[in-house]
MIVEXLO-606030 format. One record per residue (C-alpha): residue number from 1; x, y, z; residue in three letters. Coordinates in Angstrom, 2 decimals, decimal comma, padded with zeros to 5 digits, m for minus. Layout:
BEGIN
@pos:NUM; u:X; v:Y; w:Z; code:ALA
...
This chain:
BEGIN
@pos:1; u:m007,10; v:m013,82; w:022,03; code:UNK
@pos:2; u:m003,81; v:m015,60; w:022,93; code:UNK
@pos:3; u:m003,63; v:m018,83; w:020,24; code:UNK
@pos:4; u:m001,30; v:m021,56; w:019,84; code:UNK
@pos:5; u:m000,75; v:m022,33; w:015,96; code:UNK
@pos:6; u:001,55; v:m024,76; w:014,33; code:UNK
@pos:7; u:003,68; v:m025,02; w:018,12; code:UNK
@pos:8; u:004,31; v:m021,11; w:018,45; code:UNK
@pos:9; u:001,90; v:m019,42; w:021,33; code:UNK
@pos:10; u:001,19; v:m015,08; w:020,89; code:UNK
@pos:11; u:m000,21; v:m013,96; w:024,19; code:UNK
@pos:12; u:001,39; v:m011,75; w:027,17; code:UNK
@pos:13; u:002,43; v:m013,43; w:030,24; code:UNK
@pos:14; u:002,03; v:m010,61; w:033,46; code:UNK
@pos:15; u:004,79; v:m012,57; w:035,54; code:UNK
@pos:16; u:004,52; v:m011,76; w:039,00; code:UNK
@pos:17; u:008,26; v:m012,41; w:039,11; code:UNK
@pos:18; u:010,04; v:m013,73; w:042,18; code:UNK
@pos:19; u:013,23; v:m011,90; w:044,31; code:UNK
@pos:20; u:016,30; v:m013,46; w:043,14; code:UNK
@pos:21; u:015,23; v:m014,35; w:039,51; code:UNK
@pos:22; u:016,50; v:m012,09; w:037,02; code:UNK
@pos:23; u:014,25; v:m011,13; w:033,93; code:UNK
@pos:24; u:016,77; v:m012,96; w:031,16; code:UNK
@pos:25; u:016,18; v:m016,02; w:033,77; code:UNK
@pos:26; u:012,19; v:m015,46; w:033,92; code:UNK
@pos:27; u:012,14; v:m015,05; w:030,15; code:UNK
@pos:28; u:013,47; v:m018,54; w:029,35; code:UNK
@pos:29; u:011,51; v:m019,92; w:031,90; code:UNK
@pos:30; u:008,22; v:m018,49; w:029,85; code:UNK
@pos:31; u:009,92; v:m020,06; w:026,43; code:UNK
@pos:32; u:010,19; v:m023,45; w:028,50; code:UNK
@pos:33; u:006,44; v:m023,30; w:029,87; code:UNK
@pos:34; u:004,49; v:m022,45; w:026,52; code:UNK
@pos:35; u:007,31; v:m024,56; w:024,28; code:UNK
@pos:36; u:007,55; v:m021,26; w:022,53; code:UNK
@pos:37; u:011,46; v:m019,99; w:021,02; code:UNK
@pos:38; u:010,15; v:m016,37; w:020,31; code:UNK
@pos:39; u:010,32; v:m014,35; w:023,83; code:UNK
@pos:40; u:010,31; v:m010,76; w:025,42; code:UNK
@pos:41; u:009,84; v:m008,66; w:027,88; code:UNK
@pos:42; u:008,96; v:m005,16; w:028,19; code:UNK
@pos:43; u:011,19; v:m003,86; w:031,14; code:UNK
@pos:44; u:014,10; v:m005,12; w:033,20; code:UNK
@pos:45; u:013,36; v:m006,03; w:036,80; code:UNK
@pos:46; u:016,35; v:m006,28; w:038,80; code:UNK
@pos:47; u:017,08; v:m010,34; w:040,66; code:UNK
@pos:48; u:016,79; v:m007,99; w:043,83; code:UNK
@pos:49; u:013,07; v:m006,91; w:042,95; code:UNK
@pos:50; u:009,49; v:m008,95; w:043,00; code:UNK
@pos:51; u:006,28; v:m008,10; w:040,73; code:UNK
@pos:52; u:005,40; v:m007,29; w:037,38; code:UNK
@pos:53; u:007,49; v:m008,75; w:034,37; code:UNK
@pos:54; u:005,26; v:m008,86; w:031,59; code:UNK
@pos:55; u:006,93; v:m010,99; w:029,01; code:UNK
@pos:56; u:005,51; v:m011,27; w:025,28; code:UNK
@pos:57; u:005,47; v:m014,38; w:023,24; code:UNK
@pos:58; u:005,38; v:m014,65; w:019,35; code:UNK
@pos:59; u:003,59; v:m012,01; w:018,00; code:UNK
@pos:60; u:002,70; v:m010,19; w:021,05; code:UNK
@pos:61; u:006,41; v:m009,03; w:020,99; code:UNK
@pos:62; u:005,41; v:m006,65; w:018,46; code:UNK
@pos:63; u:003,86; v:m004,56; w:020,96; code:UNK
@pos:64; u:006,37; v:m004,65; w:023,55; code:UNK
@pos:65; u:007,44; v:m001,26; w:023,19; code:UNK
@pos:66; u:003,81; v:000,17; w:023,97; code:UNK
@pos:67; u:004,10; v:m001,53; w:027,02; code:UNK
@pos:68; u:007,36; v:000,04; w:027,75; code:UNK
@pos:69; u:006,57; v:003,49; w:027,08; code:UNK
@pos:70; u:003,33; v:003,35; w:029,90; code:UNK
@pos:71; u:003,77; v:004,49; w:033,05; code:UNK
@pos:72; u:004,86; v:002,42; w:036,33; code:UNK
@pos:73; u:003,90; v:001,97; w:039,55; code:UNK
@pos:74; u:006,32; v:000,88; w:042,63; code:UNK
@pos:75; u:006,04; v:000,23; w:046,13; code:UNK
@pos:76; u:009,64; v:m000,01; w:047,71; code:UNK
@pos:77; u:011,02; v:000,39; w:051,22; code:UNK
@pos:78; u:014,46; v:002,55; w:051,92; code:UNK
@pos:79; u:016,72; v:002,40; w:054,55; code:UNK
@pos:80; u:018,43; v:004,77; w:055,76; code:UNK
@pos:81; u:021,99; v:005,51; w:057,29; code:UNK
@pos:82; u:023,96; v:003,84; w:054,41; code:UNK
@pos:83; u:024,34; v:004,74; w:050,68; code:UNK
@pos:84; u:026,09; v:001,83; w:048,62; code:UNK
@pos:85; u:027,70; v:001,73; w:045,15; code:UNK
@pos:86; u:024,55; v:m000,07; w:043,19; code:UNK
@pos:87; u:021,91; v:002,11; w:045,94; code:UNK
@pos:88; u:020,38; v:m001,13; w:046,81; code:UNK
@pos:89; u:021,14; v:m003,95; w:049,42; code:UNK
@pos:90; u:023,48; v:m005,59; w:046,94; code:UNK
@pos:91; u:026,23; v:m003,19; w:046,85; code:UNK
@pos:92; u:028,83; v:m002,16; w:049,42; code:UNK
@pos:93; u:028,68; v:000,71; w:051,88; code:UNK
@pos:94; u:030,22; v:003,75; w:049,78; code:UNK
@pos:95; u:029,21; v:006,16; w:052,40; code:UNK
@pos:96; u:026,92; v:006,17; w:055,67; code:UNK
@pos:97; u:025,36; v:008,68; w:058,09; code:UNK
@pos:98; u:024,05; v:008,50; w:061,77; code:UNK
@pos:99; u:021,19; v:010,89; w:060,41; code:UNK
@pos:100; u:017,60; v:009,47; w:060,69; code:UNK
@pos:101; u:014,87; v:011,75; w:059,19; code:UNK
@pos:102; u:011,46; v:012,34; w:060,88; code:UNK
@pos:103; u:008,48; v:011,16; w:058,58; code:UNK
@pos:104; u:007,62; v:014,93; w:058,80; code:UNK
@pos:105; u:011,09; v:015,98; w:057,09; code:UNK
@pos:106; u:010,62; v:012,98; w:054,54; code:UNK
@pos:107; u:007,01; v:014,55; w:053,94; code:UNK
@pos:108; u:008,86; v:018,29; w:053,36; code:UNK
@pos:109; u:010,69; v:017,33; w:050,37; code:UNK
@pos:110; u:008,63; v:014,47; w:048,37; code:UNK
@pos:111; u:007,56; v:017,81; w:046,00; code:UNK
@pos:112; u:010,95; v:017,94; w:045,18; code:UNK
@pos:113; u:011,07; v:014,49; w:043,80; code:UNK
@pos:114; u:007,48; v:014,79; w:041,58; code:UNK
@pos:115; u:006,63; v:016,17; w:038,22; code:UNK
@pos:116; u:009,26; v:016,65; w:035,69; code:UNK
@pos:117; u:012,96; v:016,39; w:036,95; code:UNK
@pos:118; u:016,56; v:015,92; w:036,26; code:UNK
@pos:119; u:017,81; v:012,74; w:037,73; code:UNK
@pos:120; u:021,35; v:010,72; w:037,50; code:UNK
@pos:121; u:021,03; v:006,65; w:037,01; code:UNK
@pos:122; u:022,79; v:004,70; w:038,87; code:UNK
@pos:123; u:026,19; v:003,41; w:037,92; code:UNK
@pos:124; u:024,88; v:m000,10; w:037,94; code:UNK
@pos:125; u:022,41; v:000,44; w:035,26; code:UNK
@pos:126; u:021,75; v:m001,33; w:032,03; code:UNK
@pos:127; u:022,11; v:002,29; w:030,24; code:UNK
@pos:128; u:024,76; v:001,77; w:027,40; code:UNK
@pos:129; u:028,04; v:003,40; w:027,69; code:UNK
@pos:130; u:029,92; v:003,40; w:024,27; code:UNK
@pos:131; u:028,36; v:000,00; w:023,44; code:UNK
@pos:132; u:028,63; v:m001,37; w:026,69; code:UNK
@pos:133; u:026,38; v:m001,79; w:029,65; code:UNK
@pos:134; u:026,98; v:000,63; w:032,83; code:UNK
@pos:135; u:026,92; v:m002,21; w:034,83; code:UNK
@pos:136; u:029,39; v:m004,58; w:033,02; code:UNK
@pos:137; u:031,55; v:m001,10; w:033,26; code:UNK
@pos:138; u:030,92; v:m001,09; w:037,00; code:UNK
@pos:139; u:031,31; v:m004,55; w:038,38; code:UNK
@pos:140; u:034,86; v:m004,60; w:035,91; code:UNK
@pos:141; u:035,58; v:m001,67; w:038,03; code:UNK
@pos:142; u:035,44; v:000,90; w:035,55; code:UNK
@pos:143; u:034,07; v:004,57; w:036,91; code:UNK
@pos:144; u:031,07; v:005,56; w:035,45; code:UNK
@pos:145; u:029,66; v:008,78; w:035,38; code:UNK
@pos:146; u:026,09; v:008,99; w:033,34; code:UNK
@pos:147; u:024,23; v:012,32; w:032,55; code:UNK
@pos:148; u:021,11; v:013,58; w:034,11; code:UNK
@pos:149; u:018,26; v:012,51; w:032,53; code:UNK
@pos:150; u:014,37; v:014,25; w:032,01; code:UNK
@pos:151; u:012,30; v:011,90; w:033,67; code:UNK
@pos:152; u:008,66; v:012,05; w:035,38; code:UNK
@pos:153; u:007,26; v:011,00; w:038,62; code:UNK
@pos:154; u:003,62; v:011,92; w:038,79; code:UNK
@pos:155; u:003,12; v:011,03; w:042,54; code:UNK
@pos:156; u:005,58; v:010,18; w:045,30; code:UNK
@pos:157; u:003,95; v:009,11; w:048,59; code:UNK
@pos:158; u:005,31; v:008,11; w:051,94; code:UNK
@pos:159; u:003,07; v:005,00; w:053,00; code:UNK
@pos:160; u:004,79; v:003,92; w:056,48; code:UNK
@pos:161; u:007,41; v:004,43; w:058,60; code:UNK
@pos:162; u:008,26; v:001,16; w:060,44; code:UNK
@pos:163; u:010,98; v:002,07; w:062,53; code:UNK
@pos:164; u:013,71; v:005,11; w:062,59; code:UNK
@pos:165; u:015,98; v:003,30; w:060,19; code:UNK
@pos:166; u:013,46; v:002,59; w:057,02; code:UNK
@pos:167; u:010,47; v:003,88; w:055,13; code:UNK
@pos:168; u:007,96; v:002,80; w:052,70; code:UNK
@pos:169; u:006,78; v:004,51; w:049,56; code:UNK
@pos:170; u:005,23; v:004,16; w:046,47; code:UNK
@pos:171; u:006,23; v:005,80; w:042,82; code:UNK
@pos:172; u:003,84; v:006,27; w:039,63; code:UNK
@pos:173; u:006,21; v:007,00; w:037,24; code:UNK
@pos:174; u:007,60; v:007,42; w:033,35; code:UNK
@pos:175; u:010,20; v:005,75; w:031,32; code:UNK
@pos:176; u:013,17; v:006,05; w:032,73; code:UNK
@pos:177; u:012,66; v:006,44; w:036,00; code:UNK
@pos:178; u:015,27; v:004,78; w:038,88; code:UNK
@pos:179; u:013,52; v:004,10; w:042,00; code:UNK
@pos:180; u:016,86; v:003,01; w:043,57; code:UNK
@pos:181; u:018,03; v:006,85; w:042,27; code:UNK
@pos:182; u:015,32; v:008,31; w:044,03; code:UNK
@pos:183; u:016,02; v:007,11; w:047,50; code:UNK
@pos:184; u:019,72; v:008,08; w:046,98; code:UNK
@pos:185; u:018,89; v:011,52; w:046,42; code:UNK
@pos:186; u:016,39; v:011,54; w:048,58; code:UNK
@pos:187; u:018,88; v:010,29; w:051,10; code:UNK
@pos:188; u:021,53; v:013,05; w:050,50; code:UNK
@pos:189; u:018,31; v:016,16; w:049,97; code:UNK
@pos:190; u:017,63; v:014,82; w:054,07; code:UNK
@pos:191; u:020,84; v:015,30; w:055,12; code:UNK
@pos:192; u:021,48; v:010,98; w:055,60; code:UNK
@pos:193; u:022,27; v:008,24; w:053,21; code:UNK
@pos:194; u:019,78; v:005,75; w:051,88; code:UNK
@pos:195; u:019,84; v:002,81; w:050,12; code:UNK
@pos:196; u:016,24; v:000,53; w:048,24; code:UNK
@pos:197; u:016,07; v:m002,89; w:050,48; code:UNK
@pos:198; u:012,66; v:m004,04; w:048,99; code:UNK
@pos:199; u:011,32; v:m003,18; w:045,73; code:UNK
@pos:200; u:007,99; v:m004,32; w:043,89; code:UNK
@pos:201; u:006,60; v:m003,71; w:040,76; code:UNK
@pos:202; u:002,81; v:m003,18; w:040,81; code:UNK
@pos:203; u:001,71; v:m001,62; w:037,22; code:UNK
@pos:204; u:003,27; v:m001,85; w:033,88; code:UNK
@pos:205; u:001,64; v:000,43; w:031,56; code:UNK
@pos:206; u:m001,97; v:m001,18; w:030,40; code:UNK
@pos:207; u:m001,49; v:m003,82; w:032,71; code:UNK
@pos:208; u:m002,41; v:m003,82; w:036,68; code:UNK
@pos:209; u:m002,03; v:m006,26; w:039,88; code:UNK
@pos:210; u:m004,68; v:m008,13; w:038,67; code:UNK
@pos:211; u:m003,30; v:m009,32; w:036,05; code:UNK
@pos:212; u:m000,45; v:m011,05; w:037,25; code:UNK
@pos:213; u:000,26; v:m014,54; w:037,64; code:UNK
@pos:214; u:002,73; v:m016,50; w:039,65; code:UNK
@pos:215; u:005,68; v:m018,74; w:038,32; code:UNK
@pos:216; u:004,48; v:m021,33; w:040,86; code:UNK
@pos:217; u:000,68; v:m020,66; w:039,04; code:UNK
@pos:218; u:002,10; v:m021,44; w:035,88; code:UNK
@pos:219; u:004,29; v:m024,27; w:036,37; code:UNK
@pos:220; u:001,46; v:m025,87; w:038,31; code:UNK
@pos:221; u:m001,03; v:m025,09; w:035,30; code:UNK
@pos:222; u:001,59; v:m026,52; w:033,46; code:UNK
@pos:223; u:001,71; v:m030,21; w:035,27; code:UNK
@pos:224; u:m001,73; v:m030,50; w:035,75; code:UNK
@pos:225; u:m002,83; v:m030,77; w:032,05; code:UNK
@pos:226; u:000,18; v:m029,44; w:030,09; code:UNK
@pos:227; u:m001,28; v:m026,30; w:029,11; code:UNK
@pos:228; u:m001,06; v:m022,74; w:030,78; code:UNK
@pos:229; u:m002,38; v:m021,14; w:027,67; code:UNK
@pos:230; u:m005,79; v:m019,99; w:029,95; code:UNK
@pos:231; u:m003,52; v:m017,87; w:031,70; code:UNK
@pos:232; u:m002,59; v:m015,67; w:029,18; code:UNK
@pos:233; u:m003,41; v:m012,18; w:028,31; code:UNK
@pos:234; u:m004,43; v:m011,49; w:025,25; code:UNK
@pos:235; u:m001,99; v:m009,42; w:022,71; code:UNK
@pos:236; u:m004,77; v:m006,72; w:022,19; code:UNK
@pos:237; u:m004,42; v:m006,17; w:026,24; code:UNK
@pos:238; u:m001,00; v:m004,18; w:025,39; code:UNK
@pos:239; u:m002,59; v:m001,28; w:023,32; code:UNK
@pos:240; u:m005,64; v:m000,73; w:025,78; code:UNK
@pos:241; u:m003,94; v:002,95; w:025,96; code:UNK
@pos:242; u:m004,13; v:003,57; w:022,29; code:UNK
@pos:243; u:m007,24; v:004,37; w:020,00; code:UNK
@pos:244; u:m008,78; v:001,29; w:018,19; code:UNK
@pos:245; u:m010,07; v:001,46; w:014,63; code:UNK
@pos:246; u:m012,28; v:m001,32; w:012,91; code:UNK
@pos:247; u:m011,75; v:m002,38; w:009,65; code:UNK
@pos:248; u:m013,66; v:m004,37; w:006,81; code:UNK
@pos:249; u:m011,95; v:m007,33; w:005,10; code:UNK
@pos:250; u:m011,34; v:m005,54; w:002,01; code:UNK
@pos:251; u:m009,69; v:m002,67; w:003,78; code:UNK
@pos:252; u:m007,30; v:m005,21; w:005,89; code:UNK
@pos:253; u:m006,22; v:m007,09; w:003,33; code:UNK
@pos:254; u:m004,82; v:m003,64; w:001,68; code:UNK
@pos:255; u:m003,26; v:m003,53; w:005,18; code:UNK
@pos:256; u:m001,66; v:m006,70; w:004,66; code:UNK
@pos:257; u:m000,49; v:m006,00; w:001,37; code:UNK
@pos:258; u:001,14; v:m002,64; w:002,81; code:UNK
@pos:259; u:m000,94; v:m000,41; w:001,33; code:UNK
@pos:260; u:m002,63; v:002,98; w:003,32; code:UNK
@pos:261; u:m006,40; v:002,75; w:003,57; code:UNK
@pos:262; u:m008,38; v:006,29; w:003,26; code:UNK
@pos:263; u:m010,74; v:007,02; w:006,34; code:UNK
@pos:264; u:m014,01; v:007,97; w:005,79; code:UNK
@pos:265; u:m016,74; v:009,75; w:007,87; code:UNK
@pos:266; u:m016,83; v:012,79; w:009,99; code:UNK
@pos:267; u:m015,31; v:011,00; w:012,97; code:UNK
@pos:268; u:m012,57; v:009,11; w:011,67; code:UNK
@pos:269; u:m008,86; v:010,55; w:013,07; code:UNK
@pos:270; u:m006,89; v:012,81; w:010,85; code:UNK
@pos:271; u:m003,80; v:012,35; w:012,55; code:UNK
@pos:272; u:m002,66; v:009,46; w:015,36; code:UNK
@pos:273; u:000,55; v:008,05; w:015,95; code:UNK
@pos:274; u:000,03; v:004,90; w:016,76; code:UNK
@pos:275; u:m003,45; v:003,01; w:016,59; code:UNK
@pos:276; u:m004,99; v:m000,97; w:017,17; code:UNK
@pos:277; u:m006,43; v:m002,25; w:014,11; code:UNK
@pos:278; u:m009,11; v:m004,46; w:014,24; code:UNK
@pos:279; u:m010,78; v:m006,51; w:011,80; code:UNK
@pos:280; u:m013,67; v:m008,71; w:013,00; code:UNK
@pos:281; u:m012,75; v:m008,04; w:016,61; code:UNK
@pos:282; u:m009,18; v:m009,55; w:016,03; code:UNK
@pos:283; u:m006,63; v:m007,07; w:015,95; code:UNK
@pos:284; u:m004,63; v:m007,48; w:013,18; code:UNK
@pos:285; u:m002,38; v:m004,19; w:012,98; code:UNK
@pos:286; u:m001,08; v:m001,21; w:014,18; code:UNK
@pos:287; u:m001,09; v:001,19; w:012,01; code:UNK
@pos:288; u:m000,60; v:005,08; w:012,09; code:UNK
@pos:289; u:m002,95; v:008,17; w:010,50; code:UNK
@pos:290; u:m001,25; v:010,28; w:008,50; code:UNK
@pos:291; u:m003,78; v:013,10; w:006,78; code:UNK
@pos:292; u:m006,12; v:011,09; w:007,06; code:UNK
@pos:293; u:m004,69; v:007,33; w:005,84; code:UNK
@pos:294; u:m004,66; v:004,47; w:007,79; code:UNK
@pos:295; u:m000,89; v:003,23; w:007,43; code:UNK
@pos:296; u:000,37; v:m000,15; w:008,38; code:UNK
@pos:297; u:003,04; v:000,11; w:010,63; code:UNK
@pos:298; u:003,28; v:m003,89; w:012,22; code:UNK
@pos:299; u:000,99; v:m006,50; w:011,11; code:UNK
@pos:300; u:000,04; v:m009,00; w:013,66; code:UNK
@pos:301; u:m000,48; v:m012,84; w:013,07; code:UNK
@pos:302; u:m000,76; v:m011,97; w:008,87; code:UNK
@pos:303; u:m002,25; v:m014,77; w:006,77; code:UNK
């Protein structure tokens, strides 16, 4: 469960974050809520995007990066006629079109955008560049030109065509993936230019839409009895995609002391990369299986 101990607080917050608010901003606003210094989140969220930011405190932020490797799910709306330098609404106008596509050309070519493909980032990315961001590089006024990437989109759907200038779709995707790169090629595969003037997030690995809470939620929560721990998810939450093993007390506190455990029985795993150890229905580590040893790998909340 999420706990507060001795003024520290380990539980995720699923921030259904607001447009405008960037995710350093939401972060802090998380440490200021649950009076908690120790602060994550698993994914950036552009100011110019709304929904999930699921932020880790204490010793959730061990898990963080099994949040970040899940896949993603976006809904975002692209208009057409204009490409800009950052491919969303904030940038300028690099190049524009009087092109509009039919939702039946849009429909001919989503194939091309699923499965397995090669895709450029944007220049305004946080991708590092010889140390630096892509984006400080950009706005200084640097050119930046970043390789194409492997990245996965397992489904790419058109969900509405408004009007003749914009369209709506939604993206499950991997790590990696640049929504706002999608509907620039997209734009230039139709013959047009297009540009992302709405974006929400609705799935973050393990964790889904109903899951999220507002900042309004929280800061209410927060006034009414100065608590908003009841509206945290629990640390375990994060490795709901990995296998879970169950240990006995004498076998975690070998854990603890860093030492493999040997696993019995004609079930137990021979080889995992990554599993949630549990010891009286707390998780307390995550270990890997190596030949057939439980290995500690982060231990979570120790004694």
């Amino acid at each position: 469960m999420a706990r507060k101990k001795k003024g520290t607080v380990h539980g995720w917050v699923v921030l259904d974050k607001p447009y405008g608010m960037t995710s350093t901003q939401a972060v802090g606003a998380m440490k200021r809520i649950f009076g908690t210094p120790k602060a994550g989140h698993a994914g950036t969220l552009d100011p110019l995007a709304s929904g999930m930011l699921p932020i880790a405190l204490g010793e959730a932020t061990k898990t963080v990066p099994y949040v970040m490797d899940g896949d993603k799910l976006y809904r975002f709306t692209v208009r057409w006629g204009a490409e800009t330098a950052t491919d969303d609404a904030e940038g300028e106008v690099v190049r524009a079109s009087d092109h509009r596509p039919t939702a039946e050309d849009i429909d001919a070519v989503l194939d091309e955008f699923e499965g397995e493909i090669l895709q450029t980032p944007p220049a305004f990315s946080a991708i590092k560049v010889d140390g630096e961001r892509a984006y400080d590089l950009a706005r200084a006024g640097e050119t930046v030109e970043l390789e194409a990437r492997p990245i996965t989109v397992h489904r790419l759907d058109l969900i509405d065509c408004p009007d003749a200038d914009t369209a709506v779709f939604e993206a499950e995707c991997g790590k990696g993936t640049y929504v706002r790169a999608i509907a620039r090629d997209m734009g230039r595969r139709l013959g047009t230019a297009g540009h992302v003037i709405e974006l929400r997030r609705l799935v973050v690995g393990p964790f889904g839409e109903e899951d999220m809470v507002s900042l309004d939620t929280l800061q209410a929560a927060l006034e009414a009895d100065g608590d908003a721990l009841a509206l945290l998810t629990p640390i375990e939450a994060a490795l709901a995609n990995l296998p879970q093993l169950d240990v006995t007390s004498d076998q975690a506190v070998r854990l603890r002391n860093g030492n493999p455990v040997l696993l019995r029985g004609r079930d137990a795993p021979v080889e995992e990369d990554a599993v949630g150890v549990f010891e009286r229905g707390r998780l307390m580590a995550i270990a890997k299986v190596e030949h057939g040893e439980l290995k500690p790998v982060r231990l979570i909340l120790p004694d």
